[in-house]
N, C-alpha and C positions, 0 to 999 in steps of 0.2 A: 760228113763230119759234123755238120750241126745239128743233124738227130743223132748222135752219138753226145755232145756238148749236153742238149736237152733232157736226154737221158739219164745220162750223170746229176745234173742238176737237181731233177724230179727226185732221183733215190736216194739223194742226198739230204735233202728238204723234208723226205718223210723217215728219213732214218731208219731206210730199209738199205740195211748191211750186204744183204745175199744181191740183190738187186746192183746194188751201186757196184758189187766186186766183178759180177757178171758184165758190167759195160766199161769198167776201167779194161777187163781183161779184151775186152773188143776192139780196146784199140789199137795195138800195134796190129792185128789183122790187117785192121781199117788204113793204116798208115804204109804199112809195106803197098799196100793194093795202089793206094797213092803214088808213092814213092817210082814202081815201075811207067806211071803214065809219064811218066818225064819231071820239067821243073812245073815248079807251081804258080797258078796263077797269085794274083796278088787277092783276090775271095778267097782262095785255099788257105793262104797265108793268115788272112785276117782268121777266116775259121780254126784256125789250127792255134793261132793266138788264145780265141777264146774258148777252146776244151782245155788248153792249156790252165790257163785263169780258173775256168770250171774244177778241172782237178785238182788244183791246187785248195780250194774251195773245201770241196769233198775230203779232200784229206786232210783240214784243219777242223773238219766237223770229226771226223772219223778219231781223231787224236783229242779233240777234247769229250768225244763220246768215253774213247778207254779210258782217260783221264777220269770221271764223273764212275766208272763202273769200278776202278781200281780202289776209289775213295767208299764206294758201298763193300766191296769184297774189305776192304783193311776194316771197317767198319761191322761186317758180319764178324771176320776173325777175332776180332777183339770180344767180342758180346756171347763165343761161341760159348765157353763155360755157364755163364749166366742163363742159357736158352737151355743148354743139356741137365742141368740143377732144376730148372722149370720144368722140363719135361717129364724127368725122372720122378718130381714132385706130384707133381699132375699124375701120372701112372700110379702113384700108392696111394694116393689120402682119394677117401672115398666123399663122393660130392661133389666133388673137383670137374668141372664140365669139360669137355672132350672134344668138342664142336669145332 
């Protein structure tokens, strides 16, 4: 459970999307597997507290990641006229660098 917590944490920190979604999805595996051993110690408990805390973590990064990407997408859609008139412009008038 606390390389699972660790986990999270690291893919969260580097804002690796594909990574963090592959160890959120690890854990109900990880937690049913638990769950059959019987009740939990009071380690498991605290552990399970803090992937808890860790997730919660991750998924306020993750929310103000979409938040930050939502604000460039309205941001590109707005300016999208303005870039297709440049481009259009740039393809006729000769001189116009291409690079």
């Amino acid at each position: 459970m606390a390389q699972l917590g660790d986990a999270l944490q690291a893919a969260a920190a580097r804002e690796d999307w594909d990574r963090l979604g592959e160890q959120a999805r690890a854990l109900l595996p990880a937690l049913r597997k638990l769950a059959v051993l019987g009740p939990w110690t009071a380690a498991e408990r605290a552990a399970l507290e803090r992937v808890v805390a860790l997730h919660d973590a991750a998924a306020q990064g993750v929310a103000h990641a979409a938040r930050v990407l939502e604000s460039r997408l309205e941001e590109m859609r707005a300016n999208k006229d303005g870039w297709i008139a440049y481009a259009m412009y740039s393809e006729t008038e000769p001189g116009v660098s291409q690079e």
